[in-house]
C-alpha positions, -999 to +999 in steps of 0.1 A: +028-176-120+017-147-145-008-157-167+004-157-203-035-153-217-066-130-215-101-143-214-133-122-215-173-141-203-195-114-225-190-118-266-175-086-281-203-064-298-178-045-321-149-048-338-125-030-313-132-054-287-122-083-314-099-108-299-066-113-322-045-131-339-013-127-368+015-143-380+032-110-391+011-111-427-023-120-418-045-107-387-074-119-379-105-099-353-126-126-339-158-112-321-198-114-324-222-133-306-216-175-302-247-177-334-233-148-355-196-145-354-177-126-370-138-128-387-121-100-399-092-109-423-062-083-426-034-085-447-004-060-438+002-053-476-029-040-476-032-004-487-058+019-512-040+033-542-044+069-547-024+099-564+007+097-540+021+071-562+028+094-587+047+114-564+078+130-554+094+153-532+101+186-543+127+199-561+141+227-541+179+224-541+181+252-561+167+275-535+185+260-507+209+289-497+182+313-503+157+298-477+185+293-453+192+331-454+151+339-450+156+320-417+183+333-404+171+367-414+137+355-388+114+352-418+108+315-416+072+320-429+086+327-463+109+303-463+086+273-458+068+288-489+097+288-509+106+250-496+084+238-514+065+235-549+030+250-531+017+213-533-014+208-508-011+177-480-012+146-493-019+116-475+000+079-478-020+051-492-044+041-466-039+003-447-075-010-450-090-042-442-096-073-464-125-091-455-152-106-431-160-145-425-193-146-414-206-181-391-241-178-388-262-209-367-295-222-392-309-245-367-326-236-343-306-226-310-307-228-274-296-201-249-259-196-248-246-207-211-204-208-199-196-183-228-158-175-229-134-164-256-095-165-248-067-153-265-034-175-256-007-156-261+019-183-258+000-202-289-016-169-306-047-189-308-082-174-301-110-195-284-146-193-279-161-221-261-202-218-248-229-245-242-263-251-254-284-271-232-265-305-230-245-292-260-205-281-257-194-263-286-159-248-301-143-218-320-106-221-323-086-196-343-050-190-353-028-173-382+000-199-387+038-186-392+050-220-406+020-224-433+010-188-441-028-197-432-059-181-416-074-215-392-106-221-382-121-252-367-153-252-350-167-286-331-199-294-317-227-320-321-248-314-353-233-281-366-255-265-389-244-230-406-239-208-434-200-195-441-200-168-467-172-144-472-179-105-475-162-070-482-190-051-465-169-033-443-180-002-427-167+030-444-160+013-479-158+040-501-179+036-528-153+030-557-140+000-542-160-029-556-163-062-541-175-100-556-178-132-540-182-165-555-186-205-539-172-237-559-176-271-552-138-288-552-137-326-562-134-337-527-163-324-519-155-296-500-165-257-510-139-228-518-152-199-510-138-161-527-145-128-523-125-106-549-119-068-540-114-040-570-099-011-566-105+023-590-090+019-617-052+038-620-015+036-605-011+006-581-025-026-576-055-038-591-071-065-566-068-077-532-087-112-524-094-140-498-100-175-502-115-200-478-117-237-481-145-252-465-143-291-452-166-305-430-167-337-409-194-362-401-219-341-424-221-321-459-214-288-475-227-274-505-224-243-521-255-220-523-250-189-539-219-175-530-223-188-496-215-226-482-238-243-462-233-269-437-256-297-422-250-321-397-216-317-393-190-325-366-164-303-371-162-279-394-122-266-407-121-229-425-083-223-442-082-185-456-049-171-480-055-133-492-030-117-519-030-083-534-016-077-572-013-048-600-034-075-620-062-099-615-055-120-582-052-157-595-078-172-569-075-204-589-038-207-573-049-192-542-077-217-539-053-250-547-027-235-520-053-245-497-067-278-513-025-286-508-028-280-471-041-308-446-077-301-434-062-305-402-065-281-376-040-297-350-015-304-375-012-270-388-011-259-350+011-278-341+036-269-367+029-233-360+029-230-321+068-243-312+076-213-339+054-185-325+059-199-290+097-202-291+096-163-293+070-153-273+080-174-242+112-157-237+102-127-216+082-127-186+072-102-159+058-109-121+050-084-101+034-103-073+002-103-085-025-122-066-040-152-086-073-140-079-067-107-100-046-126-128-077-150-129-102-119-137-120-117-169-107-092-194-135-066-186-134-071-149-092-069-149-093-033-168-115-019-141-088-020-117-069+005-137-065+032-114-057+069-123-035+067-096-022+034-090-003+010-113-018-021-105+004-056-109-023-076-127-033-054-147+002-040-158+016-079-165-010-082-181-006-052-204+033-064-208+028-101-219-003-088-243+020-061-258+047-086-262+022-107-286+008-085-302+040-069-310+052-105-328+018-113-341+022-084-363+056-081-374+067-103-400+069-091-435+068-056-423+068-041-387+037-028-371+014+001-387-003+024-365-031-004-360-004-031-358-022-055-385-056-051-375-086-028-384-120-035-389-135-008-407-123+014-439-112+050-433-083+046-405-070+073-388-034+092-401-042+061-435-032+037-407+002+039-418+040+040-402+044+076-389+082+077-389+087+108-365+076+093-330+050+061-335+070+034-356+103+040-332+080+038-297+060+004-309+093-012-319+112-002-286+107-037-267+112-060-294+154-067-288+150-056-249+122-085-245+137-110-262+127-107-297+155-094-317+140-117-350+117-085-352+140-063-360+142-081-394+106-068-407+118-032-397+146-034-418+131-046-446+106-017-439+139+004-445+156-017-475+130-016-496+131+022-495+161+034-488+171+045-527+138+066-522+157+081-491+190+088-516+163+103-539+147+124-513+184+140-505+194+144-536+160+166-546+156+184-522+191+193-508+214+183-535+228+160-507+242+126-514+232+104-483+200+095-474+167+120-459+137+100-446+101+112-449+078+118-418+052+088-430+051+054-450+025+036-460+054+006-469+053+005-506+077+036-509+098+061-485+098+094-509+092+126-489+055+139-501+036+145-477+041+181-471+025+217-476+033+256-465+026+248-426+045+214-423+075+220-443+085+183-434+115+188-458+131+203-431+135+175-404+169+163-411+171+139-380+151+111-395+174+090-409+194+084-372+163+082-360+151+056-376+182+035-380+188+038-344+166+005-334+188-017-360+217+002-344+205-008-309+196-047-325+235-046-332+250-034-296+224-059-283+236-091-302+268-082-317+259-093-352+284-082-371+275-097-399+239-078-401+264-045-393+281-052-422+261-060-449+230-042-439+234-014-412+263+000-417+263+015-454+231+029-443+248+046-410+275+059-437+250+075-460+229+090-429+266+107-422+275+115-461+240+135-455+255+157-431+285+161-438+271+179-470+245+199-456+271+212-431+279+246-449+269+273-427+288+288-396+278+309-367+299+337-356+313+315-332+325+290-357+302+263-347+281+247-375+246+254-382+213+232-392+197+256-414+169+252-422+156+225-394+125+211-380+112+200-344+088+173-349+055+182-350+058+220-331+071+253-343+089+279-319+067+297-293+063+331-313+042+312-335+060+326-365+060+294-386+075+262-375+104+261-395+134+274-379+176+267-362+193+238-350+160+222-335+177+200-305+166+168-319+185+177-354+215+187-333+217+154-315+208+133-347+236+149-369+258+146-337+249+110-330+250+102-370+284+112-377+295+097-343+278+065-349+291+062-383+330+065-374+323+045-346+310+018-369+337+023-395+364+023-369+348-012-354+348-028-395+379-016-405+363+007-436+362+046-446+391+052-420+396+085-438+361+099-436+356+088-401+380+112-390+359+137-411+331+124-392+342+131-357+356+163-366+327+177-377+304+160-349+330+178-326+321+214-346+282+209-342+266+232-317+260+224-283+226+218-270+211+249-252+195+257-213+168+283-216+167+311-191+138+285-169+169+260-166+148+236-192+165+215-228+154+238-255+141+228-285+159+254-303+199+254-296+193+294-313+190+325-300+156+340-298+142+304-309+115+297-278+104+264-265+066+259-271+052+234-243+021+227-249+024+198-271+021+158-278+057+155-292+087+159-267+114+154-299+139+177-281+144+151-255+159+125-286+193+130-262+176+114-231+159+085-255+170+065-270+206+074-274+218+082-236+239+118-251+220+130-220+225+113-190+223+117-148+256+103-145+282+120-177+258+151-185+243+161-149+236+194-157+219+189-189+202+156-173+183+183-146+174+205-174+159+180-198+140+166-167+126+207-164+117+203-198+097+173-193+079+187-164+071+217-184+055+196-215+019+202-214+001+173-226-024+188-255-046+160-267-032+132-243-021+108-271-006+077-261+027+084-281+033+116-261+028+100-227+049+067-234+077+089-250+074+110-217+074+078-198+107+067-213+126+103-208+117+100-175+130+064-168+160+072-186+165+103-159+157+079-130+125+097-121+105+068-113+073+094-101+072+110-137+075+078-154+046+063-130+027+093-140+029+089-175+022+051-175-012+065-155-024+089-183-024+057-202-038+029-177-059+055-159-080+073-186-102+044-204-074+034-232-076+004-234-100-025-254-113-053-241-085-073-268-060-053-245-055-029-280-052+004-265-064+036-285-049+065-290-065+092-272-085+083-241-119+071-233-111+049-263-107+070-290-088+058-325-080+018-324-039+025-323-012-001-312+013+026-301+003+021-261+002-017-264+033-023-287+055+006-258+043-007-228+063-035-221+097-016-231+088+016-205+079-012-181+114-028-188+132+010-190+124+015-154+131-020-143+166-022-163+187+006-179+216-005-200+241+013-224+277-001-235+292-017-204+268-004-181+237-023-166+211-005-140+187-021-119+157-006-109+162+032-120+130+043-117+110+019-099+075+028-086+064+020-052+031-006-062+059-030-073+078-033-045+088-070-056+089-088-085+108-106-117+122-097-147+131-125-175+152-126-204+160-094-213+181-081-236+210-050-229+229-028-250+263-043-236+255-072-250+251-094-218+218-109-209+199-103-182+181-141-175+164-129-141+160-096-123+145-103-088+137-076-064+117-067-033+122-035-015+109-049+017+130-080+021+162-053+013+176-074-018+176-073-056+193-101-079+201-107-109+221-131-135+236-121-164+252-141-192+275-128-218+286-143-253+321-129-248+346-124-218+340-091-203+337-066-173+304-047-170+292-024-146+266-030-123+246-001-110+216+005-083+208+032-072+186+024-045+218-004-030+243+002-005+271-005-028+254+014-058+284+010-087+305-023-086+324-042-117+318-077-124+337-101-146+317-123-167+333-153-185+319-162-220+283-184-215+283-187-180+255-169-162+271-150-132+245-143-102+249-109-084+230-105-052+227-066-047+213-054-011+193-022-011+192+000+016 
């Protein structure tokens, strides 16, 4: 069976290689040598004030119809000037992290023999286990969901060691002030605090941590700001951070704890049947021998391959993206770091970059079985969207809702703009990022989330369009003027600002589609639905260059540049299926020549999982393999199984490990309303295999996908909540399209033969 943990024989030197845990609130980065370890303590609220609180976007309405005609006059330069009030770039608040729990050994030690650290992913607890001569000693780890604490316990015969708490972080920035501080309680235990201060001006004031301290079978006493302990047995460490506009109470924080049993079982116990209830529902097999599912961590990522994806190693990646997906998403969805960083100074402020990375980390949670994610991203969204009305409403004179390019989570307003990146312009944000809570709904059929939460927000993202809609071609159609292809101007280099960029095409299309559809579904705003799909019906249509590729541009004259990390024209392929092998052949073949002709620039990990999915989603099972292999084949992956962003482990970034179990699933299973595919792009190193409990945008479950090429069959079982007919589709069968009838709650086995 697959193993559902990692495990590594060597200590981790640096944070990067830090083994992890969350609970969606707190992270924790255990790593450092058996005598010196070290805990880094996140918190996903997190973030360093600076001046983009005080903030807005610009207020260009006014000029609207005057930089639309610059554009369509070909001076797009100009217009991006006039789009804006001349600000300079300005970056979101920066996620940083909180603080380090340092476990240093006093007595004197022996040599460290039978190291090993293991993360279980079906618990989320992280364990380090060594002996010393005759001596077995313990680390366990874990961030509960049910008690909102940071766990520690550590066992072993005569433990001797100083705790203390720290904010010496590397990259600090100087005007960020730390102090720590040890109490005895009346139990005789230690609380231990380390208070952080941020400059002084807009946003919040502190951020702290508290750990209580309780020993068995020996002492603890404060010393200095530190808490030492002698002769102990076992040692338990509980940690609660906060962040406030005034002067954390550590006084509360530290009688939260003294409330909570010193018991490190207990609290694990009450915490696992929670994180493990979620975590256990997917699983992937793709016949990997024991032997390579046994490996050590360092020893299982040297059999990535440039040009083979091995079985281990990829279930491996898929189980591990899977848990670190849930261990970070809980009051908010993952950042660019998920909920973990151990130094000050992350790269893009470590925040949710709304255009590609937030919408590719998120695209397994419903598919693998964890549509309770979904609720962090939309309270991502809630808590912003009036700032999305406000962004509109400046900048356009719009009513409906505009989202900005990044976020750092405490506010959506659009910013973060200059001249160059006239980020006013990209209209398709909205759909864009509403679409996974769209996709939560055709997946469960919760009508009651479509109602209350999703669908006023789907209206709005239409009442956006539907009044920036004003201009005409000659040919009648409607024109997106000005618009913006995410992160790439045309190829004559004359600004990036420019004419119905493809992916603003397809999200007013799929906005004002969406929304009747929606409408239509509830019962509501009958009357402007059938504004909706009239004007959805008037939108241009997307555009085949003279090379038979997708533009980017559905505008004369408008060139496709291809050497670049984003591939936003391809939105029609993924996620929303506009562009498909089977409806939209023609345009299927020229989004595929698009793809081919991307160049790669930097080799970012978004680029080549977004590639990855395009290609699945056109059942070209080589380009998707390939893709996967820029990321498993060029040195992008820690030793936590964090990946980075660029390769040879460059930038700690969670886009690569959060993706990679939905491509995997993508070209295992394709699904859209009352069609289910097996195996579309399925490469030839997993020739057999399993697929469990995965979720479909029909609605119907998929409990087990079996398969093996050589044995001729594929099978799977599908359950739906409702009486209905579905498709089945397979390609690679001798019967490759066939209807079956599925009764409510009864799983239905279909045995498929390949040929």
């Amino acid at each position: 069976m697959p193993v559902h943990s990692i495990h590594d024989t060597q200590p981790a030197d640096r944070w990067e290689d830090a083994f992890l845990s969350g609970n969606g609130e707190y992270g924790i980065m255990v790593f450092g040598h058996p005598h010196r370890e070290r805990i880094v303590h996140n918190h996903h609220r997190y973030v360093l004030p600076n001046e983009s609180l005080t903030m807005g976007p610009p207020t260009v309405a006014d000029r609207l119809e005057h930089v639309r005609d610059l554009i369509l006059a070909g001076d797009r330069e100009q217009a991006q000037r006039e789009f804006s009030d001349g600000r300079a770039m300005a970056w979101t608040q920066s996620f940083h992290p909180g603080h380090m729990l340092h476990l240093d050994t006093q007595a004197e030690a022996g040599p460290v023999v039978e190291y090993r650290r293991v993360t279980d992913f079906a618990t989320g607890e992280v364990r380090v286990t060594w002996s010393e001569g005759e001596h077995e000693r313990q680390r366990r780890a874990f961030v509960s969901r049910t008690d909102a604490v940071a766990a520690v316990e550590i066992t072993g015969p005569r433990l001797d060691l100083v705790v203390r708490l720290s904010g010496e972080l590397s990259g600090r920035p100087s005007e960020v002030t730390f102090s720590t501080s040890a109490e005895v309680t009346g139990d005789g235990e230690v609380c231990l605090a380390v208070v952080g201060t941020y400059p002084p001006g807009p946003g919040a004031a502190e951020f702290a941590g508290v750990t209580r301290v309780a020993v068995t079978g020996g002492r603890v006493t404060a010393e200095g700001d530190a808490a030492r302990v002698e002769g102990a047995t076992r040692v338990v460490l509980l940690t609660r951070m906060d962040r406030s506009s005034s002067p954390v109470d550590v006084k509360a924080l530290s009688a939260a704890l003294l409330a909570l049993p010193a018991e490190y079982d207990e609290l694990l116990a009450r915490h696992s049947p929670v994180h493990g209830e979620l975590y256990g529902r997917g699983e992937l097999d793709l016949g990997a021998s024991d032997s390579d599912r046994q490996l050590p961590v360092r020893e299982l990522l040297a059999l990535a391959d440039p040009g083979t994806l091995h079985p281990a190693l990829v279930e491996a990646l898929f189980h591990s993206g899977r848990y670190l997906l849930l261990s970070s998403s809980g009051v908010l969805p993952p950042r660019l770091t998920g909920l973990w960083l151990g130094a000050w100074g992350a790269a893009w402020s470590g925040d949710y970059t709304t255009d590609a990375n937030i919408n590719l980390q998120m695209a397994g949670a419903v598919l693998t079985g964890m549509p309770e994610l979904i609720a962090p991203y939309a309270a991502l969204i809630g808590g912003q969207i009036d700032d999305w009305r406000t962004n509109a409403r400046t900048i356009y004179g719009t009513g409906g809702i505009l989202a900005p390019s990044r976020t750092d989570g405490e506010h959506g307003l659009l910013f973060h703009l200059d001249d160059d990146w006239p980020w006013t312009m990209w209209l398709a944000g909205a759909d864009w990022l509403l679409f996974p809570l769209y996709e939560y709904w055709q997946a469960t059929g919760d009508d009651g989330f479509l109602a209350d939460t999703l669908a006023p927000w789907l209206v709005e993202a239409a009442v956006f369009f539907e009044d920036f809609l004003t201009r005409e071609d000659a040919d009648g159609r409607l024109v997106l003027v000005p618009s913006y292809s995410p992160e790439v101007g045309p190829k004559d280099g004359a600004g990036v600002a420019g004419v119905n960029a493809t992916m603003d095409v397809a999200a007013a299309r799929h906005a004002l589609t969406t929304a009747a559809d929606v409408c239509t579904h509830l019962g509501i705003e009958q009357a402007a639905a059938g504004r909706w799909r009239a004007l959805a019906e008037r939108l241009p249509a997307y555009r085949v260059d003279d090379r038979g590729a997708l533009a980017e541009w559905a505008w004369p004259g408008l060139e496709t540049a291809d050497d670049h990390r984003h591939v936003s024209h391809l939105y029609p392929v993924w996620p929303l299926h506009d562009i498909t092998p089977d409806d939209t052949p023609g345009l299927a073949a020229a989004a595929r020549e698009a793809l081919l002709r991307r160049g790669d620039e930097n080799m970012s990990a978004h680029g080549s999982l977004h590639r990855a999915l395009v290609a699945a989603r056109l059942k070209d099972g080589e380009t998707a393999r390939a893709n996967l292999l820029k990321i498993l084949g060029r040195n992008m992956v820690f030793r936590s199984l964090m990946t980075s962003h660029n390769p040879d482990l460059e930038i700690y970034n969670a886009d690569a490990a959060h993706c990679l179990p939905a491509v995997v699933v993508e070209m295992l299973l394709d699904s859209r309303p009352g069609v289910v595919e097996l195996l579309p792009a399925l490469p030839p190193e997993w020739h057999s295999g399993s697929l469990h409990c995965i979720a479909t945008r029909t609605g119907v479950r998929v409990d087990e996908l079996t398969w093996d090429v050589e044995e001729g069959f594929a099978r799977v079982v599908l359950t739906s909540p409702t009486e209905r007919d579905v498709t089945l589709m397979c390609r690679g069968a001798t019967d490759p399209r066939r209807t079956v009838h599925l009764p409510p709650h009864s799983p239905i086995a279909v045995s498929v033969p390949l040929a």
